[in-house]
C-alpha positions in Angstrom: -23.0 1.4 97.0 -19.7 2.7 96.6 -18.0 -0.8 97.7 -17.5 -3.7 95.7 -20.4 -6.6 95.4 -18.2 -9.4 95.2 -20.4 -12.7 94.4 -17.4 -14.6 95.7 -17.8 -13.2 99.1 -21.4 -13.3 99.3 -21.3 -17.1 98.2 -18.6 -17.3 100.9 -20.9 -16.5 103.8 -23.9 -18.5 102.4 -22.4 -21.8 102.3 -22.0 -22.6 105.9 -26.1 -21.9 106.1 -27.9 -25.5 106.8 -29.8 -26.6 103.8 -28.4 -24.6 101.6 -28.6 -25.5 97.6 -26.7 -24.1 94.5 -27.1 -25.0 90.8 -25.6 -23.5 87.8 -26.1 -23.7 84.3 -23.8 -23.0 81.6 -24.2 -21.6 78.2 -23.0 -23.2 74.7 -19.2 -22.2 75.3 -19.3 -23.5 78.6 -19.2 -20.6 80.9 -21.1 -19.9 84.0 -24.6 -18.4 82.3 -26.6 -18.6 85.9 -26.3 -19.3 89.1 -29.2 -20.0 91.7 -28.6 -19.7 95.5 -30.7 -21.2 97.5 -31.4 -21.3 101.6 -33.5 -21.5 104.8 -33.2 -17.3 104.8 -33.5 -16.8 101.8 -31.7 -16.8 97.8 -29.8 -14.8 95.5 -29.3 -15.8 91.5 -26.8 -13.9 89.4 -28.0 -14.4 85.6 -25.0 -13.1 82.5 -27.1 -13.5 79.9 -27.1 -10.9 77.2 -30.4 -10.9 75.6 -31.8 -11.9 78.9 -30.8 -8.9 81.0 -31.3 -6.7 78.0 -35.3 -7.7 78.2 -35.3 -6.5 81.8 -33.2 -3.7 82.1 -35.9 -1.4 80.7 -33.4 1.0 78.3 -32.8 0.6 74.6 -29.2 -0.1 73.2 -27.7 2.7 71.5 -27.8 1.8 67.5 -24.6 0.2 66.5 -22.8 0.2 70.1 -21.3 -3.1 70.8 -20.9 -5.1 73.9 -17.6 -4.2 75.5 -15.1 -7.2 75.4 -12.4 -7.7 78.0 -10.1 -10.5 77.7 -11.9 -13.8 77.5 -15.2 -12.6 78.8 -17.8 -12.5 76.2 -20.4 -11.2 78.8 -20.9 -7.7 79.2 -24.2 -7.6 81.4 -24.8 -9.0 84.9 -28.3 -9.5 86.8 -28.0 -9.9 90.2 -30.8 -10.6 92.2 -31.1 -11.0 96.1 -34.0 -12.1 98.4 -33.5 -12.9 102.6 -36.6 -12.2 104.1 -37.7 -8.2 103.7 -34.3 -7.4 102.0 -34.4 -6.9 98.4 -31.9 -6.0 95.9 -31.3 -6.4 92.2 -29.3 -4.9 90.0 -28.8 -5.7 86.3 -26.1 -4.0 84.3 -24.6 -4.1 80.7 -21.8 -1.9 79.5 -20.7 -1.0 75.7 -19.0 0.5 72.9 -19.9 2.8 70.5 -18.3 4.9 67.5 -20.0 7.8 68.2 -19.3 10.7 71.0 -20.6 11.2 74.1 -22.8 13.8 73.3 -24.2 11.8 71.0 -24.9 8.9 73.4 -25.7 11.1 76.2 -29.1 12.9 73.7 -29.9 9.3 73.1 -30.2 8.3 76.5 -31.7 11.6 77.9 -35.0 10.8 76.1 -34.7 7.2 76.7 -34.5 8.2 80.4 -37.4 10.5 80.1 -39.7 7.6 80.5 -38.8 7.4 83.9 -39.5 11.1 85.1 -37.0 14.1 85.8 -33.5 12.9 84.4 -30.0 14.5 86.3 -26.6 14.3 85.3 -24.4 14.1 87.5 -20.1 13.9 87.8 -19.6 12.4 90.9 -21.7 13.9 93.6 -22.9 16.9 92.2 -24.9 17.8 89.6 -23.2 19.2 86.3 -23.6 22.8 85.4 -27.6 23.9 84.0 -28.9 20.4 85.3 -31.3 20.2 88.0 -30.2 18.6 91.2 -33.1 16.6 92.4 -35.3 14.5 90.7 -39.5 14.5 91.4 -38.9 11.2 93.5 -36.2 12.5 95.5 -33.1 10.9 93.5 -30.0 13.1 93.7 -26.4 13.1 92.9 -25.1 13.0 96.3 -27.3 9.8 97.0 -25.1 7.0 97.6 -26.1 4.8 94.5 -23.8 6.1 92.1 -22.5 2.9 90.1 -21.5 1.4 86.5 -20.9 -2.3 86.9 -17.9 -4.1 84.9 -18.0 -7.6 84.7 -14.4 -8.3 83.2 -13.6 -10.1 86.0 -14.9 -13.6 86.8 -17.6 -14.4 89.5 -17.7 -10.9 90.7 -19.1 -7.2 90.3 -17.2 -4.1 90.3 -19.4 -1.6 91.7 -18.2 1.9 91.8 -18.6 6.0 91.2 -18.4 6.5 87.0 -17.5 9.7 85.9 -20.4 11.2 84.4 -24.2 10.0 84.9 -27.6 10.2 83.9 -30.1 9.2 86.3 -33.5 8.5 86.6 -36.0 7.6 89.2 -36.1 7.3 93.0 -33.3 6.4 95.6 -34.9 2.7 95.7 -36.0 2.6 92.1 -33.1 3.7 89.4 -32.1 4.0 86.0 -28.6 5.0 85.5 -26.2 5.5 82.1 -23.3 6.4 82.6 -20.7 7.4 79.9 -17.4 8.3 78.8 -15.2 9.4 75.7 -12.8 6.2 74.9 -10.9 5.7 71.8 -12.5 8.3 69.8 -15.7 6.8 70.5 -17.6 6.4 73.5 -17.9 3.5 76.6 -21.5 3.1 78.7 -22.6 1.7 80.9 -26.6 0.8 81.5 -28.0 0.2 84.9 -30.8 -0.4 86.4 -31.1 -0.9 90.8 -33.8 -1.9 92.8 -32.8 -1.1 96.4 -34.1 -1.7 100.0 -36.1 1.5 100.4 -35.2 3.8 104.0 -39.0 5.0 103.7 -37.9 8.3 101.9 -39.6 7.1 99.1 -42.7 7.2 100.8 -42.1 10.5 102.1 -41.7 11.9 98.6 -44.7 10.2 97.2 -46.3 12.0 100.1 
């Protein structure tokens, strides 16, 4: 998951499928709010509505942060949801500001995580000093999931490794905040993946 999910690509190669149907819908300032992909193999719908992916992304919103602006983009949050036969994969995102410091945002969010089972944290692949490497469910630090999404850019996802994270969860099954200091405040980001699972899963449950 270290690459890029670019939606632009992804539409690219679904296009040329027979029978294949797209519809969009906008929202009251007329920008892309939803867009449904649909054909013979299969669909994907990317959704950039606040409130909406705030409802499903199963973590609370830090008290006074504020959805990070970049640019003309008012959306800060991204649900992208894909179905082709046994391969599933979702991921909805939503990144923010807050006034406070990290260590404030990071206590918030390693209760809030808490619901989910054994919470990590992580700096790239390994696991920051005193925290425990593994999770109950097998998730690690040096599984290859570790992402923030940023939306500033139109009709795509930036996928990629954020400097420090807390995770929760299994390697098909994750809740992930990841933070950092900015401006004398502090920048997050909230994720939540549902991944095709290799089986480990199982293995752990087992």
């Amino acid at each position: 998951m270290h690459a890029r999910i670019r939606l632009i690509a992804v539409t690219a190669l679904l296009l040329p499928l027979a029978g294949c149907f797209i519809q969009t819908k906008k929202d009251a300032k007329g920008n892309e709010s939803k867009v449904d992909i649909q054909t013979p193999l299969g669909g994907m719908s990317v959704k950039t509505d606040n409130a909406a992916v705030s409802a499903k992304l199963g973590l609370p919103v830090y008290p006074g942060a504020m959805p990070e602006k970049k640019k003309d983009d008012d959306q800060n949050s991204a649900d992208v949801n894909m179905n082709f036969g046994p391969f599933h994969l979702r991921v909805l995102a939503q990144s923010y500001v807050s006034t406070d410091s990290p260590d404030k945002v990071r206590a918030f969010y390693q209760k809030a995580l808490e619901q989910y089972g054994d919470v990590i944290e992580c700096q790239g692949k390994h696991p920051v000093n005193g925290s425990p490497s593994r999770t109950a469910q097998g998730l690690t630090c040096d599984s290859d999931n570790h992402i923030a999404v940023n939306s500033d850019e139109k009709n795509k996802i930036n996928v990629k490794v954020n400097q420090t994270e807390l995770k929760a969860g299994s390697k098909s099954r994750q809740h992930i905040v990841g933070y950092e200091a900015r401006d004398g405040g502090t920048k997050f980001g909230l994720v939540a993946l549902e991944l095709p699972s290799d089986g480990d899963d199982a293995k752990q449950a087992n």
